[in-house]
C-alpha positions in Angstrom: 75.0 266.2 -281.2 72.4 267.3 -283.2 69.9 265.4 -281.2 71.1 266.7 -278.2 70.3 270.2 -279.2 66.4 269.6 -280.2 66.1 267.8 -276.7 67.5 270.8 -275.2 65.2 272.9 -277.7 62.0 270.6 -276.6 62.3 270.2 -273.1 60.8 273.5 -271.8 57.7 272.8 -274.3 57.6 269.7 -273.2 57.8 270.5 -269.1 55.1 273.0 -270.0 52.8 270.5 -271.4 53.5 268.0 -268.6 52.9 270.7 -266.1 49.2 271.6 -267.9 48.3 267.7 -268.6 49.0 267.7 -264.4 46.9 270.4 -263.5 44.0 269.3 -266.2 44.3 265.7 -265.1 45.6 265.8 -262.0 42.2 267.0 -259.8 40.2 264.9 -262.3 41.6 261.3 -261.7 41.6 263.0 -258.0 37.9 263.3 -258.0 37.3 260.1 -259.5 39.3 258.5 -256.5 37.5 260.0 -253.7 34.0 259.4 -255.2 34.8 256.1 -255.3 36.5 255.9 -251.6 32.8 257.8 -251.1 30.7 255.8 -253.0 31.7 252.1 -252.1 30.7 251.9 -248.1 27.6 253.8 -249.1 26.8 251.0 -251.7 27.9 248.5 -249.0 25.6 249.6 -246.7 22.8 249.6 -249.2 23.7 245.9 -250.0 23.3 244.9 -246.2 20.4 246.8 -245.6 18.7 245.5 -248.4 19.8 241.8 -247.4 18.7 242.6 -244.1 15.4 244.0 -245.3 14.8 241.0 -247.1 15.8 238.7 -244.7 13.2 239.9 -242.0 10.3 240.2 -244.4 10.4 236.4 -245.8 11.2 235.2 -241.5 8.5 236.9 -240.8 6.1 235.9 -243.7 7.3 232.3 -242.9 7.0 232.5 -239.2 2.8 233.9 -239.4 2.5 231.0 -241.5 3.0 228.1 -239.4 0.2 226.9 -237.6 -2.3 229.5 -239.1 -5.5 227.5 -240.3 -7.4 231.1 -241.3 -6.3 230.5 -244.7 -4.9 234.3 -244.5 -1.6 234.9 -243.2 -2.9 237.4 -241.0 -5.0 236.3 -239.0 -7.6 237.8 -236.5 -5.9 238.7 -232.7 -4.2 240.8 -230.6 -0.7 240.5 -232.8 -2.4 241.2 -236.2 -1.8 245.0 -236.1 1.6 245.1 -234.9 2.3 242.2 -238.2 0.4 244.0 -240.5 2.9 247.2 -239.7 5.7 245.4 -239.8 5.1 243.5 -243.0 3.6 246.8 -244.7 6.8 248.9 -243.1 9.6 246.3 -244.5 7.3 246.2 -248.3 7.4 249.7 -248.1 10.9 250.1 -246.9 12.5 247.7 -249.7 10.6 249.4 -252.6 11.6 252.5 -251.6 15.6 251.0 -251.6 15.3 250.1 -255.1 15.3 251.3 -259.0 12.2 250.9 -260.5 14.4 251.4 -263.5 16.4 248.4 -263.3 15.1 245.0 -264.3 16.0 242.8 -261.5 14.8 245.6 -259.6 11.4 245.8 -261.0 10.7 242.2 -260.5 12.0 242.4 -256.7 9.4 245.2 -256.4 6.7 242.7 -258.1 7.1 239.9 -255.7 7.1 241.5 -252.8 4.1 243.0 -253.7 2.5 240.5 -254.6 3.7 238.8 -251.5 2.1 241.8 -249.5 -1.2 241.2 -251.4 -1.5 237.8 -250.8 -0.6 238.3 -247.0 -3.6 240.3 -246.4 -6.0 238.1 -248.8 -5.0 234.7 -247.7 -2.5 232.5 -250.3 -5.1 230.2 -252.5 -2.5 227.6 -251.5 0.0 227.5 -249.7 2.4 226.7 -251.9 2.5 229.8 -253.6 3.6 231.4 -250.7 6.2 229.2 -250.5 7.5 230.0 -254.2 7.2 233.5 -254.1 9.4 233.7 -250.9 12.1 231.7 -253.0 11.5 233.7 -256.5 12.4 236.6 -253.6 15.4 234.9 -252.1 16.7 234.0 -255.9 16.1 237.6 -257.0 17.6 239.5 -254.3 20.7 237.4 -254.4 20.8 238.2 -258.3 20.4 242.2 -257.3 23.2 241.6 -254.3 25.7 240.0 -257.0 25.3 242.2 -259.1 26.3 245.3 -256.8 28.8 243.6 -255.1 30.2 243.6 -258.4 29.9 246.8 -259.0 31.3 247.7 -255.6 34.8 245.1 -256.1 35.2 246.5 -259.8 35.2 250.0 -258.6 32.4 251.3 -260.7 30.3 254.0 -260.0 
């Protein structure tokens, strides 16, 4: 019996604390729900974009490069300034896309500007056109893991 009575004595403090641990909690864990409902596509998007991105920027590298002699992989004729846009739009576009304050980031940033430079200089062999493109390929998957991670696990 005596039990019963301090339950009886406790339960309106303890409905009252319940009720403020709701109102506190409640809209928080709330928040945190729809950010992430918010946040995910928006990161999913990014990860295609950048994959896309990528994607067009080493075809398009590789496709200038077969069959061009000049020893540049621009080379002089009527198609040289729509491909000089195109690869200085998608260099530009992908730097802008990612943190300069992330690591894998950075060196993303690096390669493609490097592969930028050597587009408009002319490779000193063509072999190290064909390595950067794969240090590319190898980094941006590392950078798409990464966030696909991030997006599966939920975190923000």
């Amino acid at each position: 019996m005596e039990h019963l009575d301090v339950l009886k004595e406790a339960t309106p403090f303890l409905t009252v604390v319940v009720a403020l641990v709701a109102v506190f909690l409640g809209p928080t864990l709330a928040a945190r729900a729809a950010r992430r409902q918010i946040v995910a596509p928006m990161r999913q998007i990014w990860i295609n974009t950048v994959r896309d991105s990528v994607a067009e920027l080493l075809s398009t590298v590789y496709s200038i490069t077969i069959g061009n002699d000049s020893g540049s992989i621009l080379y002089e004729g009527v198609e040289d300034n729509e491909l000089h846009r195109k690869l200085l739009y998608l260099e530009q576009k992908l730097v802008l896309m990612l943190n300069p304050n992330e690591e894998l980031h950075q060196t993303l940033i690096e390669s493609v500007d490097q592969l930028g430079r050597i587009a408009y200089s002319g490779p000193d062999d063509a072999d190290d056109v064909g390595a950067l493109m794969g240090d590319i390929r190898r980094t941006t998957q590392n950078i798409l893991k990464a966030e696909w991670v991030r997006v599966k696990e939920g975190g923000l």
